[in-house]
MIBAKOL-308087 format. One record per residue (C-alpha): x, y, z; residue in one letter; residue number from 0. Coordinates in steps of 0.001 Angstrom, whole numbers, plus 500000, padded with zeros to 6 digits. Example, Ala and Ser with C-alpha at 12.3 -4.5 7.8 and 13.67 -1.06 7.14 Angstrom:
! MIBAKOL-308087
       c1       c2       c3   torpa   bafi
   512300   495500   507800       A      0
   513670   498940   507140       S      1
! end
This chain:
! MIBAKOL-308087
       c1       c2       c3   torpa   bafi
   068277   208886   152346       X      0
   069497   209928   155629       X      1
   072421   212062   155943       X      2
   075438   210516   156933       X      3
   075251   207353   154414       X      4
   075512   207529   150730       X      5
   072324   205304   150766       X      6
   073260   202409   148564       X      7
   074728   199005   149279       X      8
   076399   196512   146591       X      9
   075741   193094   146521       X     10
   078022   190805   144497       X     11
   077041   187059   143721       X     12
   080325   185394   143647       X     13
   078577   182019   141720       X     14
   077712   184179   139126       X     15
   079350   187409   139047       X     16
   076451   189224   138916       X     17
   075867   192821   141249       X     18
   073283   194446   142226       X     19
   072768   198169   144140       X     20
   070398   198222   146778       X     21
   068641   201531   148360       X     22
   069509   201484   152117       X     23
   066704   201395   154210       X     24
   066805   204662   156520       X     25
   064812   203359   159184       X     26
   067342   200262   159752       X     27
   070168   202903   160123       X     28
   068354   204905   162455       X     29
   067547   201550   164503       X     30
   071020   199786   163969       X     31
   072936   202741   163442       X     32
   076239   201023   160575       X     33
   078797   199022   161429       X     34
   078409   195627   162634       X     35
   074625   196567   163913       X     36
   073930   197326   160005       X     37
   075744   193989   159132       X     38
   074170   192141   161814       X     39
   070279   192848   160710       X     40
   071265   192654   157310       X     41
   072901   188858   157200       X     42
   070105   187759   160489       X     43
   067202   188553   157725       X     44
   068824   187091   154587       X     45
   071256   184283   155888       X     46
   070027   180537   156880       X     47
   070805   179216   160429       X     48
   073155   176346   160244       X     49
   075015   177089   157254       X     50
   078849   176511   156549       X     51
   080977   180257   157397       X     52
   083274   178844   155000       X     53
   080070   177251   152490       X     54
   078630   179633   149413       X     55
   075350   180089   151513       X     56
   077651   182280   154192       X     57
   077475   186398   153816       X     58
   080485   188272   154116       X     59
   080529   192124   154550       X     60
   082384   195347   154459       X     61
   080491   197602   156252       X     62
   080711   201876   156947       X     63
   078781   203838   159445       X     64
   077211   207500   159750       X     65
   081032   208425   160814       X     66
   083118   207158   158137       X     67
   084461   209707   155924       X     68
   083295   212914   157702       X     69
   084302   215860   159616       X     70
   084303   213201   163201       X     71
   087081   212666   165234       X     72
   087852   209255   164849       X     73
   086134   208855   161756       X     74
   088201   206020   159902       X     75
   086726   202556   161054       X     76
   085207   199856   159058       X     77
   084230   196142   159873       X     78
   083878   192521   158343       X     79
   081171   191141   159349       X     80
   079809   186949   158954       X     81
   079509   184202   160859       X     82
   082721   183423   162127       X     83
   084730   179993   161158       X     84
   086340   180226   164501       X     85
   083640   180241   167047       X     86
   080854   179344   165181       X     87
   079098   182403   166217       X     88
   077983   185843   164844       X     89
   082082   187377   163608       X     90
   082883   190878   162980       X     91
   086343   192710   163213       X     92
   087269   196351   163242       X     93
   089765   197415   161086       X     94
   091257   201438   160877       X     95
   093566   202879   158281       X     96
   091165   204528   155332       X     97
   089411   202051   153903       X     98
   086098   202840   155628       X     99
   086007   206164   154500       X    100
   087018   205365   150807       X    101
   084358   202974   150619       X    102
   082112   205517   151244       X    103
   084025   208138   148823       X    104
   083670   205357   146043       X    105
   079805   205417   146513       X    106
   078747   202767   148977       X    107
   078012   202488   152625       X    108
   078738   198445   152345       X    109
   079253   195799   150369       X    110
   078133   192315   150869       X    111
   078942   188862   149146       X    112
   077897   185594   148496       X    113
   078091   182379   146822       X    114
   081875   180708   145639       X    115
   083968   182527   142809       X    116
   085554   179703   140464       X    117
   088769   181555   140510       X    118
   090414   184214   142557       X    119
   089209   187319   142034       X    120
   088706   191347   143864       X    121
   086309   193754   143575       X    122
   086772   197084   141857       X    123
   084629   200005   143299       X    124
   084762   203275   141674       X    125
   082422   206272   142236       X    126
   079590   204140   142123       X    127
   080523   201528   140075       X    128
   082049   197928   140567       X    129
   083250   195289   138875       X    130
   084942   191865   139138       X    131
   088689   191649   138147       X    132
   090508   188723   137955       X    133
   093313   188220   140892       X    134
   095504   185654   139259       X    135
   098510   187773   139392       X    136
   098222   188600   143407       X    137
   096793   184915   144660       X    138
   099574   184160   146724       X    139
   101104   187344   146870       X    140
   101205   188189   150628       X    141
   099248   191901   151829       X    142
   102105   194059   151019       X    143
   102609   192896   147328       X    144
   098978   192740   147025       X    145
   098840   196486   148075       X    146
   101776   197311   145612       X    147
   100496   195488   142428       X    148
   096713   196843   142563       X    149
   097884   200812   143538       X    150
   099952   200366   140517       X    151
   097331   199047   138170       X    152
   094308   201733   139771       X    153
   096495   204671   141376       X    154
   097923   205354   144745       X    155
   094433   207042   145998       X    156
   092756   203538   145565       X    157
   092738   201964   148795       X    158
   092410   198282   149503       X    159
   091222   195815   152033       X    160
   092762   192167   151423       X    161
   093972   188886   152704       X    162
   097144   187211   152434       X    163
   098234   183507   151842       X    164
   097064   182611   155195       X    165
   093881   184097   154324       X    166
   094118   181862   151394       X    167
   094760   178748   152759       X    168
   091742   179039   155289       X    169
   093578   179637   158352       X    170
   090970   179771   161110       X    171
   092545   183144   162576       X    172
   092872   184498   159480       X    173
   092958   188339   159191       X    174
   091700   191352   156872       X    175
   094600   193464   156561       X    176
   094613   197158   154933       X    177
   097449   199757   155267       X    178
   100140   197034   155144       X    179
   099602   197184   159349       X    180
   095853   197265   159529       X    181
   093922   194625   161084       X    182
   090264   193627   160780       X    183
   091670   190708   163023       X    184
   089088   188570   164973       X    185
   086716   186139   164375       X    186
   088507   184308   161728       X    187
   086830   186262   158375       X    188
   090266   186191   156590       X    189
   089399   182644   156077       X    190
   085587   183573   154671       X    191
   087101   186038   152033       X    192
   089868   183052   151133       X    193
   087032   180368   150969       X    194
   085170   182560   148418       X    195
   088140   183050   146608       X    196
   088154   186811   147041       X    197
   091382   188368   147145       X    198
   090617   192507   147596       X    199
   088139   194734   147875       X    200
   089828   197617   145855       X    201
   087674   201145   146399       X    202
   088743   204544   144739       X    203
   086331   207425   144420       X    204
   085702   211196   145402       X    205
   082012   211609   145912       X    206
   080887   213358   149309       X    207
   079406   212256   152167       X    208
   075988   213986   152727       X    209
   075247   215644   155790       X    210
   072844   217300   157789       X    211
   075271   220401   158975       X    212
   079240   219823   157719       X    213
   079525   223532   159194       X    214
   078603   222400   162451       X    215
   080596   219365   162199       X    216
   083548   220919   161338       X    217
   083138   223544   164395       X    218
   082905   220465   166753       X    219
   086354   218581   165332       X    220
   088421   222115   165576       X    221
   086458   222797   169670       X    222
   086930   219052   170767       X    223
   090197   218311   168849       X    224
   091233   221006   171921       X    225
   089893   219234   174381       X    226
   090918   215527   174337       X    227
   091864   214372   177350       X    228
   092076   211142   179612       X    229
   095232   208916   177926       X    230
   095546   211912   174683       X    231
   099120   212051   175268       X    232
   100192   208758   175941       X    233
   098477   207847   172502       X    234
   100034   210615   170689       X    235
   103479   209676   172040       X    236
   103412   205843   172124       X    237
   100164   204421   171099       X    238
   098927   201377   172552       X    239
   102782   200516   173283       X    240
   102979   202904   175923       X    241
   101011   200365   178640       X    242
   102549   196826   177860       X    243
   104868   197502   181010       X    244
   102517   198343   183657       X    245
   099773   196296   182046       X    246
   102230   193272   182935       X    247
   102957   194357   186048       X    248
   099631   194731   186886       X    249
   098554   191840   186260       X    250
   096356   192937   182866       X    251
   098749   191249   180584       X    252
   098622   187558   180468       X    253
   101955   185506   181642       X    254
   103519   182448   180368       X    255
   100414   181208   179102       X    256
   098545   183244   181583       X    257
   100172   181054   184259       X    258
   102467   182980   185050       X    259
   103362   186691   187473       X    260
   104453   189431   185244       X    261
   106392   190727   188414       X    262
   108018   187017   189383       X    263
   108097   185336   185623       X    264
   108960   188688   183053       X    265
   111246   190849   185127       X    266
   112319   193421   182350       X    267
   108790   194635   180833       X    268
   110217   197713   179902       X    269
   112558   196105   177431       X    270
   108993   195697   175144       X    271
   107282   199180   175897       X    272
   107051   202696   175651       X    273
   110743   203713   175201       X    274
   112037   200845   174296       X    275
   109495   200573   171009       X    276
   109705   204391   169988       X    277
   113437   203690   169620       X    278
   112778   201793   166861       X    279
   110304   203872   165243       X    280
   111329   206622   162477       X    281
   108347   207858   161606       X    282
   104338   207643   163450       X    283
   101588   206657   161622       X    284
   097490   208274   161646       X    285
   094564   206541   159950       X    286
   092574   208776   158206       X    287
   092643   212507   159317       X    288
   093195   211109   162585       X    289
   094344   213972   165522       X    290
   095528   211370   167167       X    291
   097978   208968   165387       X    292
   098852   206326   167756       X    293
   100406   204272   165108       X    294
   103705   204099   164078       X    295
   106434   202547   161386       X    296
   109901   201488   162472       X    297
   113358   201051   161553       X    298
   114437   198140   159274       X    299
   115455   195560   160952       X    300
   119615   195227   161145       X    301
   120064   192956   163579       X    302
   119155   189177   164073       X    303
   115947   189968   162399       X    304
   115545   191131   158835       X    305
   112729   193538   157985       X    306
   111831   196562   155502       X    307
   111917   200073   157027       X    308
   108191   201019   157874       X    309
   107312   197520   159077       X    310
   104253   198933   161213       X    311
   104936   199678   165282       X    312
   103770   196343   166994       X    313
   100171   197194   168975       X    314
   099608   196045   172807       X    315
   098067   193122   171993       X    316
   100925   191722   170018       X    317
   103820   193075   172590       X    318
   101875   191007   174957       X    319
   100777   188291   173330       X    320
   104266   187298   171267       X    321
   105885   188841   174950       X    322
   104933   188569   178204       X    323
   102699   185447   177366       X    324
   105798   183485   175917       X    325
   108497   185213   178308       X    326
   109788   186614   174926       X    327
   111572   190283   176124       X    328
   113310   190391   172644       X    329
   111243   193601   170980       X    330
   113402   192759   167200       X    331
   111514   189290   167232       X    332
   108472   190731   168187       X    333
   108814   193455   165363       X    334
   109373   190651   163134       X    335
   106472   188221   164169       X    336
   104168   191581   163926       X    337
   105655   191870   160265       X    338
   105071   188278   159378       X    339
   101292   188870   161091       X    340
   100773   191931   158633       X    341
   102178   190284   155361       X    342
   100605   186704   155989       X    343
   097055   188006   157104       X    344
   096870   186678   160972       X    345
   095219   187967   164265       X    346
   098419   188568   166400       X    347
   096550   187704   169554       X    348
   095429   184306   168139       X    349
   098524   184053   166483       X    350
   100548   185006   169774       X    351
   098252   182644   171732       X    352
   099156   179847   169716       X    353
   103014   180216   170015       X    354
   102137   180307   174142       X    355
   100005   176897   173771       X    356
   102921   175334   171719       X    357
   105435   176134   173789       X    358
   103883   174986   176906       X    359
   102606   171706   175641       X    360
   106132   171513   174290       X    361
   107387   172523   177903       X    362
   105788   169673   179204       X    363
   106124   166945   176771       X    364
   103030   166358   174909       X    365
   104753   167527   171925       X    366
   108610   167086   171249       X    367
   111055   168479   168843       X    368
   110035   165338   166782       X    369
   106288   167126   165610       X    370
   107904   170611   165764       X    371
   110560   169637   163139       X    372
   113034   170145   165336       X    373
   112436   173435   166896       X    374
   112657   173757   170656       X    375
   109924   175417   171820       X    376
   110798   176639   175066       X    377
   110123   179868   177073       X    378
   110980   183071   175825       X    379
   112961   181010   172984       X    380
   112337   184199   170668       X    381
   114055   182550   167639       X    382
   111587   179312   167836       X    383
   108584   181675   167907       X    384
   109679   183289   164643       X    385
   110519   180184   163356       X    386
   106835   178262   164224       X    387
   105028   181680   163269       X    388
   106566   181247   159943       X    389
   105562   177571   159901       X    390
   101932   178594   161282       X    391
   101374   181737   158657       X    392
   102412   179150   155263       X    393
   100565   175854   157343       X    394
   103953   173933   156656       X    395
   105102   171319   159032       X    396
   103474   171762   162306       X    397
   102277   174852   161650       X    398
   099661   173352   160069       X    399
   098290   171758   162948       X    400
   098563   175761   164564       X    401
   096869   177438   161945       X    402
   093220   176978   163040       X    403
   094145   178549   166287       X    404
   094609   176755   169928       X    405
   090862   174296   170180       X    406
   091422   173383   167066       X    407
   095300   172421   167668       X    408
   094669   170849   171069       X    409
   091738   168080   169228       X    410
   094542   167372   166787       X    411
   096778   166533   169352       X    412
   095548   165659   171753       X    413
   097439   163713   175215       X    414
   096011   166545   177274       X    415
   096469   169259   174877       X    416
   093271   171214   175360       X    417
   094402   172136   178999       X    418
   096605   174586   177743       X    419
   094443   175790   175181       X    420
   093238   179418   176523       X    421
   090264   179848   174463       X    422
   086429   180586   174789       X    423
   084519   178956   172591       X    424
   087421   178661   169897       X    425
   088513   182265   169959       X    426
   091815   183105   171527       X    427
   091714   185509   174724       X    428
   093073   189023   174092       X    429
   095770   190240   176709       X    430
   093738   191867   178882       X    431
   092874   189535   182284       X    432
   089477   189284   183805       X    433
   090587   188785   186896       X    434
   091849   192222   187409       X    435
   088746   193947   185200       X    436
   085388   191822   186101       X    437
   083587   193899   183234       X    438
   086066   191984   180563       X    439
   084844   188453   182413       X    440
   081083   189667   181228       X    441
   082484   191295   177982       X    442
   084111   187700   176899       X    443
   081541   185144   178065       X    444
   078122   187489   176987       X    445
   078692   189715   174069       X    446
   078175   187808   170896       X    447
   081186   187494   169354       X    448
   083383   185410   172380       X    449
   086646   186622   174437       X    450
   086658   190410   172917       X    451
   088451   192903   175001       X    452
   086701   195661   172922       X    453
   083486   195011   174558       X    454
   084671   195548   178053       X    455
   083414   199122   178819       X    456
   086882   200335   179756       X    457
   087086   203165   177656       X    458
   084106   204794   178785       X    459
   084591   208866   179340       X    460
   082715   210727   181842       X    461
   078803   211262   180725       X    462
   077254   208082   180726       X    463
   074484   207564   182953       X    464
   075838   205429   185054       X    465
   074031   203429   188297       X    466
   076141   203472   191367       X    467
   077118   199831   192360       X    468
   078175   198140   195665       X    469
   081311   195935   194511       X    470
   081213   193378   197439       X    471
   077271   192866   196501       X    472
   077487   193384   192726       X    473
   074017   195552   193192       X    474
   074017   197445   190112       X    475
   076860   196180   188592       X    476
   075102   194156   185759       X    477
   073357   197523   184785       X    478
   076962   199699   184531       X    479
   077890   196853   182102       X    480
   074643   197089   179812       X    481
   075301   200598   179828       X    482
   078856   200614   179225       X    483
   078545   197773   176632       X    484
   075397   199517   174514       X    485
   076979   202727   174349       X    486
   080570   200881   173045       X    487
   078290   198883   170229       X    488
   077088   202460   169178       X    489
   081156   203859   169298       X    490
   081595   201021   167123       X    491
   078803   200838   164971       X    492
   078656   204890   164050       X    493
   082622   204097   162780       X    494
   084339   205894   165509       X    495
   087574   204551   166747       X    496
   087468   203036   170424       X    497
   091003   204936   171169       X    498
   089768   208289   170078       X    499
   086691   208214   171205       X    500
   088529   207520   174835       X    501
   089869   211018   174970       X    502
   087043   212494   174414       X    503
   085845   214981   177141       X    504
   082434   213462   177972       X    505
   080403   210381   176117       X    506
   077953   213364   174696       X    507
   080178   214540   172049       X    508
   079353   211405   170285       X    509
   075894   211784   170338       X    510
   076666   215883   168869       X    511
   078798   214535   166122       X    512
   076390   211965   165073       X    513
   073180   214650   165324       X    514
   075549   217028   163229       X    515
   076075   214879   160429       X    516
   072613   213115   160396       X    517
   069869   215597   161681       X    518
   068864   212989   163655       X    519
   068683   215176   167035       X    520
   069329   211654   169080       X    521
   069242   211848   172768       X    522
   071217   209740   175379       X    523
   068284   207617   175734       X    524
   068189   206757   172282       X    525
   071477   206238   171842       X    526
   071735   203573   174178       X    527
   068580   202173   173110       X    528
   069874   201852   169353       X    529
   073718   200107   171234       X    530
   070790   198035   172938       X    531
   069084   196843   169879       X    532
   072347   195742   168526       X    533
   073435   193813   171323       X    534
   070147   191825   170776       X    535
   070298   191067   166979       X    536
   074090   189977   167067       X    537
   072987   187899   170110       X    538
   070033   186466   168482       X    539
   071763   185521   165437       X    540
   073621   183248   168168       X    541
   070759   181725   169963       X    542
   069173   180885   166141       X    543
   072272   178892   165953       X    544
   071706   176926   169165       X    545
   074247   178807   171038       X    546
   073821   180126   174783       X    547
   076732   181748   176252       X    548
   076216   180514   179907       X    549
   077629   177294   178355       X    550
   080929   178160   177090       X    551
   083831   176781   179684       X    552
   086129   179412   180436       X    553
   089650   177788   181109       X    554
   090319   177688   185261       X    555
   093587   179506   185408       X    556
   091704   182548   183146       X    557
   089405   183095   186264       X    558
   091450   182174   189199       X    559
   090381   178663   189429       X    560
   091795   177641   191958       X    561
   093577   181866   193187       X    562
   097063   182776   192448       X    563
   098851   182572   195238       X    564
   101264   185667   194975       X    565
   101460   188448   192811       X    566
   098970   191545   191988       X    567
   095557   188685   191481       X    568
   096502   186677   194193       X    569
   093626   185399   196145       X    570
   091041   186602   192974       X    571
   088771   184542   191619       X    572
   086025   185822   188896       X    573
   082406   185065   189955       X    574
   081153   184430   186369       X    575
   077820   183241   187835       X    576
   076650   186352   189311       X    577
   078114   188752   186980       X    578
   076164   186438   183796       X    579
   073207   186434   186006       X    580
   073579   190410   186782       X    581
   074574   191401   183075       X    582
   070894   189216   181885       X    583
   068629   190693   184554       X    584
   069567   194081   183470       X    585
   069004   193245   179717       X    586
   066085   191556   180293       X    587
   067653   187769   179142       X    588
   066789   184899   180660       X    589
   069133   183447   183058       X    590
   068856   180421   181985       X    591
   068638   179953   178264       X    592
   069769   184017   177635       X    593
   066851   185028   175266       X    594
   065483   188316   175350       X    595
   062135   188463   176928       X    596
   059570   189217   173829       X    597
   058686   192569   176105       X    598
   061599   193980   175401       X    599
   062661   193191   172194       X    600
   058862   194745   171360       X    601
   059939   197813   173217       X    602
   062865   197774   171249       X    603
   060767   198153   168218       X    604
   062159   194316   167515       X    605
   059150   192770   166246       X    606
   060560   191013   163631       X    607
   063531   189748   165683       X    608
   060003   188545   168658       X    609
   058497   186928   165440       X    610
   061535   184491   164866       X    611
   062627   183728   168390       X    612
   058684   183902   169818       X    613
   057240   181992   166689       X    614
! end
């Protein structure tokens, strides 16, 4: 087996209980690399178009790359990986903490389910051996207890990977949660795991990762652990906190519903970032042997808001989603609503998103303080937002109607709901605007899982080959965004965090790790070959679905339909045609109907993929 992988995967047939090991085929890792490009291959060759994400004939997956568990900086990343309740599309989400490498230590490089289990249950994997357990005693218990109750029962190096009752009850932005603060947040798979009645994934172990030169690894954490650069110290000293005020004055960060002018509409941004949040911190927080350690845990709560010391340091996203996007400036609630998030097993930017929606079809009367049980719902109303959250997270009251996320919401109401609804395709838009970063307009509508800020190619370091591009004739432009979006899929798939892989010095240092621990002696070229290859699978898996991205309606006021008329976007308006258009020419899609040409995909070395969309 190749170096970097243990070489086995577990699968576990939930209808019966019954799993298997399976030898891990070395030439798919070389070709998909781990990750969601393992995942992807893996459920496109074994899983039925058509079928129910929440149905027994749906695949769910934890899966590790070459990264996980070694000598790499940035080395702590796992995903869940399935078709996606939300969308309807391919789903994976990216989790840190230490699960990843764990699963690895206990044996495996993934793990992959099927069928229904009759009663709640978790896995148990142990170096290199699993079982079922029964989770009576934690169904219903939210993350935290969940944590608590299996560390107690199988030690405190066991790590764990669970939902909560959110989870449980099928909420459609349902999370994975690990670390008590640790999200594996899009796409909705917290509500796979809860429909198969899986609880946990519980994995202890001490085995080794194999690989081609640990020496050589090790030399090239303690030389390039010297040499971060780019946003190094902003990370170490406020993680992703540290740009929630500029973002909103920029215009990144969306606005009252992204209606709204962070400089006319949220005048104090401050009072949610950088400082303001490392007040209430007493301790940080690194995932596993991180250099970094952008995380953080904070006071307890003493105020308005009650909540146990170590509650986990609120992330961009959620200071902008639960902030700037409701007018909230109150940084206790949005501690709290992060807390609630963690504990209950929700995305915060779907979650956040769907506070926004409420309170602006509240704001203008298509729902009163009749449906809401009485809460007011207004702008930057930071005790309604808790209170709804709280409804949303147990789906009690209204909150039921909010659980599924915003399309879902606005169909249930409807009286003009759905124009407030800022989704794509179902999925929630993060808090980053494409207005202001045109390579997050192609990173939402084209990549295959819908409105993911991950995707966008904005935390590229110097060293990828890069095209030069004319801005005002978008010459070039859709090849910078193949190249900036293959090489991310790789960051991703190899298990290297997105943040830390930002500071590195140059995009090569990647590509040395990864030839360290495998052997593999990859070049540039390959590398964004293999990122190319798994652009294609995840986005054939789509099109065997039916699904074309060139027809998803992006809300107007998320492109500048019709321009602001003030502020930092005024005047903007995204030209989604030409940048779709640009972004298929350069991977060789169709422009109308997005498939791969059967050329490439055979210069790929895709022939199986050519055989099912070229039958």
């Amino acid at each position: 087996m190749a170096n970097g992988y243990m070489g086995k995967i577990l699968w576990v047939d939930l209808n019966s209980g019954k799993i298997n090991e399976e030898a891990l085929d070395e030439g798919i890792c070389r070709k998909y690399i781990g990750g969601y490009g393992l995942g992807a291959k893996i459920i496109f060759d074994r899983q039925k178009p058509g079928i129910n994400p929440l149905g027994p004939e749906a695949i769910f997956g934890f899966v590790t790359g070459p990264y996980s568990g070694t000598p790499a900086l940035g080395s702590s990343r796992y995903v869940v990986v399935g078709k996606s309740p939300l969308t309807g599309t391919w789903g994976d989400a990216n989790s840190g903490g230490n699960v990843g490498p764990y699963l690895k230590f206990a044996g495996y490089d993934a793990v992959f389910f099927t069928g229904v289990s009759a009663k709640p249950v978790y896995l148990l994997v142990e170096n290199g051996k699993a079982q079922l357990r029964d989770a009576a005693k934690i169904w219903g218990k939210d993350t935290f207890e969940t944590e608590d109750i299996l560390k107690a029962e199988h030690g405190k190096d066991a790590e764990i990977a669970c939902i909560g009752p959110s989870g449980e009850k099928l909420s459609l932005i349902a999370a994975v949660m690990n670390n008590k603060g640790r999200a594996a947040g899009r796409s909705g798979l917290g509500a796979v795991m809860g429909s198969k009645k899986l609880k946990a994934l519980v994995v202890k172990g001490n085995l080794k990762v194999p690989m081609f030169d640990e020496a050589k690894a090790t030399d090239l954490r303690k030389k390039y652990t010297g040499e971060l650069t780019g946003p190094i110290g902003l990370f170490r000293n406020f993680g992703t906190s540290g740009i929630a005020a500029m973002s909103i004055k920029s215009g990144d960060a969306p606005v009252k519903n992204w209606a709204g002018i962070g400089i006319r509409d949220f005048p104090n941004p401050e009072k949610i970032s950088g400082n303001s949040v490392i007040d209430q911190q007493t301790r940080k927080y690194a995932c596993y042997r991180c250099v970094v350690g952008c995380g953080g845990h904070m006071k307890a709560g003493t105020g308005e808001y009650q909540y146990e010391e170590g509650a986990h340091k609120p992330e961009y996203e959620t200071l902008a989603m639960f902030g700037s996007n409701c007018l909230n400036d109150n940084l206790e609630s949005i501690i709290k609503v992060n807390d609630i998030c963690n504990r209950y097993g929700l995305d915060t930017i779907s979650a956040g998103a769907t506070i926004a929606f409420t309170i602006e079809c509240y704001e203008n009367g298509i729902i009163t303080s009749k449906d809401t049980g009485g809460i007011k719902m207004t702008w930057g109303n930071h005790r309604s937002i808790v209170a709804m959250l709280e409804k949303l997270a147990k789906r009690e009251g209204f909150g039921d109607i909010l659980a599924d996320g915003v399309k879902v919401a606005a169909s249930k109401i409807g009286r003009g709901a759905d124009q407030y609804a800022m989704h794509l395709q179902g999925q929630e838009y993060p808090a980053h605007d494409p207005k202001l970063g045109y390579s997050f307009a192609v990173a939402y509508r084209m990549d295959a899982t819908p409105a993911r800020h991950t995707r966008g190619g904005g935390m590229n370091p110097p060293g990828l080959p890069m095209p030069n591009f004319d801005p005002k004739s978008w010459t070039g432009r859709g090849e910078a965004q193949k190249i900036g979006m293959n090489f991310n899929h790789v960051v991703d798939c190899v298990g290297c965090c997105s943040f830390v892989f930002g500071t590195y010095p140059n995009a090569g240092v990647l590509i040395e790790f990864l030839n360290a621990i495998t052997g593999w002696n990859l070049t540039m070229e390959e590398t964004l070959k293999a990122g190319e290859r798994i652009a294609n699978i995840r986005h054939a898996f789509n099109l065997r679905e039916g699904l074309n991205p060139l027809t998803y309606k992006s809300p107007d006021r998320i492109i500048g339909k019709p321009p602001m008329k003030e502020g930092p976007l005024a005047g903007i308006t995204v030209p989604e045609d030409i940048i779709a258009r640009e972004y298929c020419e350069a991977m060789d899609w169709d422009p109308q109907t997005t498939k791969p040409s059967k050329k490439r995909l055979l210069e790929l070395g895709m022939e199986d993929v050519a055989r099912v969309l070229y039958p």
